[in-house]
C-alpha positions as CSV (number, residue, x, y, z in Angstrom):
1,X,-0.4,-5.0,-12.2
2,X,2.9,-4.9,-11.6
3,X,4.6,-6.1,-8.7
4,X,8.4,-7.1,-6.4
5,X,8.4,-8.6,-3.3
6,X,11.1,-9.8,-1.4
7,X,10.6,-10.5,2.0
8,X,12.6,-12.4,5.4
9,X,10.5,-13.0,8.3
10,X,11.6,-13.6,11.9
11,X,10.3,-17.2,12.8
12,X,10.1,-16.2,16.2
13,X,8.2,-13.1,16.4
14,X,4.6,-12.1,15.4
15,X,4.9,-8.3,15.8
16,X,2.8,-6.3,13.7
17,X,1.9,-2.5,15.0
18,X,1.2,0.9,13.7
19,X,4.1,3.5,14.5
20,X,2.3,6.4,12.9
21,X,0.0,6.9,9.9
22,X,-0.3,10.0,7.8
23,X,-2.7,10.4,4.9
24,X,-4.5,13.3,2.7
25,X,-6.5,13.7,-0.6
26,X,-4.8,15.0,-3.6
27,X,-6.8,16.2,-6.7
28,X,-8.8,14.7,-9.1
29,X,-9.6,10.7,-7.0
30,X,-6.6,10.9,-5.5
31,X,-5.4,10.1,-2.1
32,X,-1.8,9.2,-0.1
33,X,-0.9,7.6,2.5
34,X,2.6,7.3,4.7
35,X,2.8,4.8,7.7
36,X,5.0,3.2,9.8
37,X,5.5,0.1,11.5
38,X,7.0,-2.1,13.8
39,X,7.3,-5.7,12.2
40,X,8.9,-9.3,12.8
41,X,10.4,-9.0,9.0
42,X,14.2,-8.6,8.9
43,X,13.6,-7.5,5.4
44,X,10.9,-6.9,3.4
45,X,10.2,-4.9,-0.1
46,X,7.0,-4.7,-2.0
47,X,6.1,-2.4,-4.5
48,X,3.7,-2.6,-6.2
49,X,1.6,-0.8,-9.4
50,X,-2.2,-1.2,-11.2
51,X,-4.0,0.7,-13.2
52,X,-7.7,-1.1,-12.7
53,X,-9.0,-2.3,-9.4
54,X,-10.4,-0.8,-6.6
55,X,-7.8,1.9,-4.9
56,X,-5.7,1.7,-8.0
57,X,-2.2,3.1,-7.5
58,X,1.2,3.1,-6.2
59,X,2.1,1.0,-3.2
60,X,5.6,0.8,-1.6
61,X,6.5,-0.7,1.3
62,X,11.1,-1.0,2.8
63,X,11.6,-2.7,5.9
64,X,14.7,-3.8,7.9
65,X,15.5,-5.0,11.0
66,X,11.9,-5.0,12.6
67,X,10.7,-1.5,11.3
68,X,9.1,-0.4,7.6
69,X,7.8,2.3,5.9
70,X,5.0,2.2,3.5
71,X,3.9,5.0,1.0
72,X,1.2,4.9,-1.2
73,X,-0.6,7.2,-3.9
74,X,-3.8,5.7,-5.4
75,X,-7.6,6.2,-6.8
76,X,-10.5,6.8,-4.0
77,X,-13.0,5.6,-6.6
78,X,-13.9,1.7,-6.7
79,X,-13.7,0.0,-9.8
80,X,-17.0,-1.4,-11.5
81,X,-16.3,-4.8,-12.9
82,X,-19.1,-5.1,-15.0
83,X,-18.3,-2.1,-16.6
84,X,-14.7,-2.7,-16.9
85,X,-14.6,1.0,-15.8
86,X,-14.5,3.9,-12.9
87,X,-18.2,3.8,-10.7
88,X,-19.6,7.5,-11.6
89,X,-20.6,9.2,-8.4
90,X,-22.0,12.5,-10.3
């Protein structure tokens, strides 16, 4: 996994809530997702990369002032740790 975070959080607010959410299936396991949000972080970045795991993918999330966007692209399938591969659905 690779990951960057850097976040500044408003000590006086608690506000977390979904602007809007968008989302759809791309080929072969894949999925995205866009959202939006109203947050009590001045700042915040996290982005964010694995290849094993379950949802596998690319996570990125820019906020200022109180509002972020976050876009993702990752793997629909769940990982099997015993296997140290993929779960087979076929």
């Amino acid at each position: 996994m690779m990951l960057l975070q850097f976040s500044i959080d408003n000590p006086w607010s608690d506000r977390w809530k979904t602007l809007f959410f968008k989302n759809g299936l791309l080929p072969k396991h894949k999925a995205w997702e866009f959202n939006g949000y109203a947050t009590h972080q001045i700042i915040d970045i996290d982005v964010r990369l694995t290849f094993k795991g379950d949802h596998a993918g690319l996570h990125m999330m820019f906020g200022i002032f109180g509002y972020a966007l976050e876009f993702g692209v990752y793997d629909t399938r769940h990982w099997d740790y015993e296997k140290d591969k993929w779960q087979d659905y076929d």
